[in-house]
Every structure is written in C-alpha cells, then in structure tokens.
Residue frames as qw, qx, qy, qz and C-alpha x, y, z in Angstrom:
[[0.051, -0.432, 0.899, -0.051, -35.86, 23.95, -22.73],
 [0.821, -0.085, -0.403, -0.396, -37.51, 20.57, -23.54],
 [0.895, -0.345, 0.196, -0.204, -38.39, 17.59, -21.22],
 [0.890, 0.240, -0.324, 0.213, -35.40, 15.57, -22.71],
 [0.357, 0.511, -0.388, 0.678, -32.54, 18.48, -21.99],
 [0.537, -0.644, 0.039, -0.544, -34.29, 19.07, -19.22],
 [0.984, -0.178, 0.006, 0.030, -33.61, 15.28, -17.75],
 [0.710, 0.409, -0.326, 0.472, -29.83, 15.18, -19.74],
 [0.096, 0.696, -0.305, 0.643, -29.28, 18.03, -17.17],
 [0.830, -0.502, 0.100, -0.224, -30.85, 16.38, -13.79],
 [0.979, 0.056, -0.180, 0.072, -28.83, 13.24, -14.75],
 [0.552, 0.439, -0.317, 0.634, -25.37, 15.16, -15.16],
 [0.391, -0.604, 0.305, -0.624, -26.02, 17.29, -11.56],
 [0.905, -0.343, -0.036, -0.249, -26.68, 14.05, -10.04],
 [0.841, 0.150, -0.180, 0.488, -23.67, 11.96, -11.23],
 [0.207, 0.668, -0.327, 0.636, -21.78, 15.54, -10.20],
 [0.717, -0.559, 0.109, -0.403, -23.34, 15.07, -6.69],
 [0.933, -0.347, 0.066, -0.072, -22.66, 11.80, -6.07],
 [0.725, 0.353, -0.331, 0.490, -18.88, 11.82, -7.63],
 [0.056, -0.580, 0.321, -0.747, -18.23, 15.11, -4.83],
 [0.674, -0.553, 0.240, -0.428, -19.84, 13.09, -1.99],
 [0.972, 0.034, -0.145, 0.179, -17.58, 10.13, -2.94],
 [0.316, 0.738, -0.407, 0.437, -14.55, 12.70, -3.15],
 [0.624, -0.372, -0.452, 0.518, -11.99, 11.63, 0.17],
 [0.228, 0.125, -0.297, 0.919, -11.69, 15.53, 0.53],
 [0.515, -0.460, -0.281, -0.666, -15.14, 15.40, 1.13],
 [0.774, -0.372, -0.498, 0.121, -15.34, 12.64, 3.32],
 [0.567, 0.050, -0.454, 0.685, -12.09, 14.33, 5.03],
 [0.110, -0.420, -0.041, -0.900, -13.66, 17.74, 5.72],
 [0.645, -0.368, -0.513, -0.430, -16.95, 15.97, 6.66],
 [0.806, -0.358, -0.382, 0.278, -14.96, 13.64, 9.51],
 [0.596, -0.019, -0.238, 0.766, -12.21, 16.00, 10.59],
 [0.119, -0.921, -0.370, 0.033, -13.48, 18.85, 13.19],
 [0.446, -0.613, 0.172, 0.629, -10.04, 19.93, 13.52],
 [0.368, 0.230, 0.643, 0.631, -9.84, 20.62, 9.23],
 [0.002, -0.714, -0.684, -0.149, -12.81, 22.47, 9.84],
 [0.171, -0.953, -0.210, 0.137, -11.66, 24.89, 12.08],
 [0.327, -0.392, 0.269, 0.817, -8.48, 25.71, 10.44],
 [0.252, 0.433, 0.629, 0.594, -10.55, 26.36, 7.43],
 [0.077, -0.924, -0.263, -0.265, -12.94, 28.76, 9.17],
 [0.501, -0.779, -0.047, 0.373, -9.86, 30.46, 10.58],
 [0.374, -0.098, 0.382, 0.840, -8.62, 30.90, 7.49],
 [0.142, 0.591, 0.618, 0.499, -11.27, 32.26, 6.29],
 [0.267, -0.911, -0.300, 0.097, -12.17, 34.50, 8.94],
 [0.666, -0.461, 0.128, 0.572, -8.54, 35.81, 9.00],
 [0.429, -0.002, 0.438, 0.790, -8.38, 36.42, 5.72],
 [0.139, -0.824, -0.397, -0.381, -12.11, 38.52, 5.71],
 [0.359, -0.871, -0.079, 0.327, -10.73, 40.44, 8.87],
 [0.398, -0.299, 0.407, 0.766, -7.06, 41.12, 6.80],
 [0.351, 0.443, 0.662, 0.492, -9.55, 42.35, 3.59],
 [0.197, -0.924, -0.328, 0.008, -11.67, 44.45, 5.87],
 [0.456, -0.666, 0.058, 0.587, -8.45, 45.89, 7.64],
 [0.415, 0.055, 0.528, 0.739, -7.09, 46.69, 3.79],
 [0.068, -0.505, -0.531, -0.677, -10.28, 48.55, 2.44],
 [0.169, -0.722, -0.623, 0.250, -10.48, 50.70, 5.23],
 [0.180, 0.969, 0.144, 0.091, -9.51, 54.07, 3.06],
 [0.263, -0.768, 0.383, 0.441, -5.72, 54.00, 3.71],
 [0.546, 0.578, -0.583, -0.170, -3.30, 53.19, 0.54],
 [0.971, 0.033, -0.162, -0.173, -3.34, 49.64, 0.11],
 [0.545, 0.492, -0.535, 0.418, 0.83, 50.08, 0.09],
 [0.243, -0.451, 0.577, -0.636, 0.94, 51.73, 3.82],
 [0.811, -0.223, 0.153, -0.519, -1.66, 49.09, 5.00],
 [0.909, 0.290, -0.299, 0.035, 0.25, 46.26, 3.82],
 [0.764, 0.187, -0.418, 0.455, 3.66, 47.40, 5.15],
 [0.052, 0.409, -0.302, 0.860, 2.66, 49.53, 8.44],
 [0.697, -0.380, 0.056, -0.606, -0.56, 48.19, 9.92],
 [0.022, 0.331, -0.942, 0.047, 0.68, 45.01, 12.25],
 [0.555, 0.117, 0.652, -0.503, -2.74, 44.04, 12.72],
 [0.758, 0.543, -0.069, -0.354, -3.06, 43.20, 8.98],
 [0.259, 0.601, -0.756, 0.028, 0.17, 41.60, 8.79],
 [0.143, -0.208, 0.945, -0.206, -1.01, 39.42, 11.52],
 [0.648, 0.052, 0.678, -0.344, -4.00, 38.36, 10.20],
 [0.790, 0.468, -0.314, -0.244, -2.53, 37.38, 6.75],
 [0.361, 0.512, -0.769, 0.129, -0.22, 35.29, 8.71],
 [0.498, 0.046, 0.800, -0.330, -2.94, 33.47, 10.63],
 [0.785, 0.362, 0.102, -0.493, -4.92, 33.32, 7.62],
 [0.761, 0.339, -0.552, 0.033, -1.82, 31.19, 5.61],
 [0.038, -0.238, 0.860, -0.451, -0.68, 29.51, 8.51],
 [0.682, 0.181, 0.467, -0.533, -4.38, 28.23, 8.54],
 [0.675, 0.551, -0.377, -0.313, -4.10, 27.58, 4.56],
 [0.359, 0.526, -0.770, -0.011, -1.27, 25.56, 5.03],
 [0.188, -0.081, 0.934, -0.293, -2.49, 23.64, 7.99],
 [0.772, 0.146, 0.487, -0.382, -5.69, 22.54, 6.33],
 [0.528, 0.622, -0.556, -0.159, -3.75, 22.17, 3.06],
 [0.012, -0.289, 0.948, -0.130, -1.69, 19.28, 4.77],
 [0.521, 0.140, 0.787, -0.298, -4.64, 17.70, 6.46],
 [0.774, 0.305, 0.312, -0.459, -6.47, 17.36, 3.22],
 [0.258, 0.599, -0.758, -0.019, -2.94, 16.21, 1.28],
 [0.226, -0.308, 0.867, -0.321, -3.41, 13.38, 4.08],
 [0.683, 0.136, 0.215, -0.684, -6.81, 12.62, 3.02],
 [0.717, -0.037, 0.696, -0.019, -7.30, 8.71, 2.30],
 [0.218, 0.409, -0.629, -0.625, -6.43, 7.84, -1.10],
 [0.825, 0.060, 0.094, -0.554, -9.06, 5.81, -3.16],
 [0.463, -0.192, 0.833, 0.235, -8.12, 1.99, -4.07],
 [0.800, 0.222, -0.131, -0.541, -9.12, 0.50, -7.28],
 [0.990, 0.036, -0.042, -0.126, -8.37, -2.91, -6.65],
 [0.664, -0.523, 0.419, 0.331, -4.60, -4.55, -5.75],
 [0.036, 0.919, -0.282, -0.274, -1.71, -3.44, -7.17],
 [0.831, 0.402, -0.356, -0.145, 0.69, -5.55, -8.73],
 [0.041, 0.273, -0.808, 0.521, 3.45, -5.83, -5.60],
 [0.572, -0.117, 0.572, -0.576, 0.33, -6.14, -3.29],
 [0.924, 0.173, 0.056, -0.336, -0.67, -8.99, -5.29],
 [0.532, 0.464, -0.681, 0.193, 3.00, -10.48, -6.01],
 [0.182, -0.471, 0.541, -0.673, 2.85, -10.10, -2.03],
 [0.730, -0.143, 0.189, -0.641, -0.68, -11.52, -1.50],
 [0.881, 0.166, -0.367, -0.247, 0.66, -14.76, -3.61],
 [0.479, 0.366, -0.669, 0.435, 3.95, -15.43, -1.74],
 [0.223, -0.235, 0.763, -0.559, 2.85, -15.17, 1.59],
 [0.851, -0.122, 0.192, -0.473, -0.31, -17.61, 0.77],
 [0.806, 0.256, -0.525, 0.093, 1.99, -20.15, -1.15],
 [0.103, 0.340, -0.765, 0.538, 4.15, -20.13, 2.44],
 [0.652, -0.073, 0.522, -0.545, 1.25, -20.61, 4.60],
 [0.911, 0.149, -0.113, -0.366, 0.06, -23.89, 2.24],
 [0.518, 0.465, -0.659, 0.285, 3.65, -24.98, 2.15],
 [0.303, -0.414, 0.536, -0.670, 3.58, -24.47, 6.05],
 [0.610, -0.093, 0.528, -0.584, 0.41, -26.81, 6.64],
 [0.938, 0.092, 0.289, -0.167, 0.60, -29.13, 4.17],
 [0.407, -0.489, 0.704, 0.316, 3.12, -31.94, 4.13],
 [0.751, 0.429, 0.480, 0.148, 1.71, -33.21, 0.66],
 [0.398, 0.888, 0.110, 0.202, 2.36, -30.21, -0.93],
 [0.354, -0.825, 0.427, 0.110, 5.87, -29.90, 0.45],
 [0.759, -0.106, 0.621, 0.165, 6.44, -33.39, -0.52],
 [0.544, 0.715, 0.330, 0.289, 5.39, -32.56, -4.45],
 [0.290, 0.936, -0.191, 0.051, 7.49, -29.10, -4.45],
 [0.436, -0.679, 0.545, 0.230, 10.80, -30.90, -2.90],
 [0.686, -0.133, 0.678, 0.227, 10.65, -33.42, -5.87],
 [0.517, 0.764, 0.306, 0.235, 10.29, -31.05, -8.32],
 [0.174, -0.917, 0.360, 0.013, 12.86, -28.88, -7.12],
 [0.375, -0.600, 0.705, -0.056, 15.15, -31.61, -6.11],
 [0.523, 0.132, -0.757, -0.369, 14.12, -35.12, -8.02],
 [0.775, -0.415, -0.127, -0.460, 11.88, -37.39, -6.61],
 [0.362, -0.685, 0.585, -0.239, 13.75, -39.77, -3.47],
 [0.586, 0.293, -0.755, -0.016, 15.51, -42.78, -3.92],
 [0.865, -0.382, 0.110, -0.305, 14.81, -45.64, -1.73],
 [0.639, 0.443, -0.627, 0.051, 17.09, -47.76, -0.44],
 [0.891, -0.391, -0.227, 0.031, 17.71, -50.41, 2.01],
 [0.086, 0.813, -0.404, 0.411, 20.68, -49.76, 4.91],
 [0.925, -0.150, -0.287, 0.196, 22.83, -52.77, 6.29],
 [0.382, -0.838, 0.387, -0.037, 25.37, -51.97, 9.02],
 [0.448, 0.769, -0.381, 0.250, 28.50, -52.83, 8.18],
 [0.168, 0.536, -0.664, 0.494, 30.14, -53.24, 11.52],
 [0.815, -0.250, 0.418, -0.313, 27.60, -56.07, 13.49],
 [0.846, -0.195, 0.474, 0.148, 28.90, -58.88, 11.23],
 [0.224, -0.368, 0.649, 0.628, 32.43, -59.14, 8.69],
 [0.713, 0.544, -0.219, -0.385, 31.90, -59.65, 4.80],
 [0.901, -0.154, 0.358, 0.192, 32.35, -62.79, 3.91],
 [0.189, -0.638, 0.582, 0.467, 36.02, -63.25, 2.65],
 [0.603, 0.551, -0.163, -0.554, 36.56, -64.25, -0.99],
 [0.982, 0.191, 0.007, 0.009, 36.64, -67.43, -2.57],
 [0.378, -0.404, 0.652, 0.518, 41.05, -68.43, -3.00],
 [0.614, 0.770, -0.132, -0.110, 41.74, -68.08, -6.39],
 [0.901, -0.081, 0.165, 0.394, 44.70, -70.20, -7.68],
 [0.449, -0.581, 0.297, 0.610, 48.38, -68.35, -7.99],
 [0.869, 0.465, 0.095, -0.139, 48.26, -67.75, -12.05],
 [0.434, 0.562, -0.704, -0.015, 50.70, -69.58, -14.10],
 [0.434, -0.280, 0.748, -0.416, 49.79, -72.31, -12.25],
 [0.471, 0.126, -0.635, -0.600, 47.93, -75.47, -13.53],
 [0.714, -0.071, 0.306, -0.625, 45.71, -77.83, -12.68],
 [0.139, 0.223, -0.947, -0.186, 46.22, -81.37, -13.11],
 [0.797, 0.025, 0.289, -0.531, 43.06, -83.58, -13.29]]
C-alpha cells in the first residue's frame, strides 16, 4: 500500500470517527445511564436465552417447553424495545431555522417594535389607513351662527 492510500484511508476513518461521535445516538447512549442498562439487559438476556437454546435439547422443545427461555427472550425484547424508544427520543440535529420558525421569529419581532415604538406605529397606521387629516374644532353650542343677511321677497323691485 503506498504513503498516499495509506493517508486517503486515515482521512476517511477519521471523518467516520468524528461523524459517529457527532451522531445524537451517540451522544444519547453516552448521557443516558438508564439506555445503558436496558441495553446490557438486553444483551445479557438474550446471551442467557442462546445459552439456554444450545444446551443439546431440540431447538423446537426448548423454544416451546423450557419457561426459563421463554422468559429470557421476553426480557431480552422488552429491553429491545425500551432502549429502542429511548434512542427514537434521541435529540434531533438542527440545521438552521425552518421556514414557520422563521415566519414565527419575524412576526413576533415586528410586534415587539410595533409595541415600543410610537414612530413606527405612526408610519404603519398611515400606510394602512392614509395619512391624518388635521383639522380645527369649534363648538357649536357656546355661541349661535350668525343669522343670514334678509334677502328681498322675489318679484319684488327696487326703486332707486
């Protein structure tokens, strides 16, 4: 094997390494003592239910007569299954925000700016709504409108 292949091969073991220590069922295994021991209880279970099988009776009788083999293929999947779940649970990687979590991330910052500033309230109500009209408000009912000039009767004339 030459010095190159030699290297190609290091390189690819490595990356293999470091992808499997990145793995969350790694991580899970790693952190979770309770994962652990349903694993080595399945494991033992299912070496004591192998042993109990290959001990010179017919594999048939042993299977459907010995209860002590029955029960320890039914701790050994009853382990399976409970470390199955936990590692089902195991943390799922992110790669960066989703497209809701980022629809999400925008709406609730546009509220909070809306929230604390009254410029930026001011600018989205008059684009929504048209910018406000100003206008000046006399009361009516402190003093009468003045009454209107008489106007002559018509058909009438005017004699000067």
């Amino acid at each position: 094997m030459s010095k190159l292949a030699a290297k190609k091969k290091a390189a690819k073991a490595g990356a293999a390494a470091v992808a499997i220590k990145n793995s969350p069922y790694v991580q899970r295994v790693v952190e979770d003592e309770e994962l652990r021991q349903n694993l080595w209880q399945a494991y033992e279970s299912a070496r004591n239910a192998a042993s109990r099988l290959s001990n010179g009776k017919s594999p048939t009788k042993a299977i459907f007569d010995d209860k002590k083999l029955q029960k320890e293929v039914r701790n050994a999947a009853e382990s399976f299954r409970d470390a199955s779940v936990a590692l089902h649970e195991a943390p799922k990687q992110r790669k960066g925000l989703s497209f809701g979590r980022l629809v999400l991330l925008t709406l609730v910052s546009g509220g909070i700016a809306l929230a604390v500033s009254e410029g930026l309230r001011k600018k989205v109500l008059d684009a929504l709504f048209g910018a406000e009209e100003e206008f000046e408000y006399t009361s009516t009912t402190t003093t009468p409108p003045p009454a209107p000039a008489a106007t002559p009767p018509a058909g009438s004339a005017s004699t000067s």
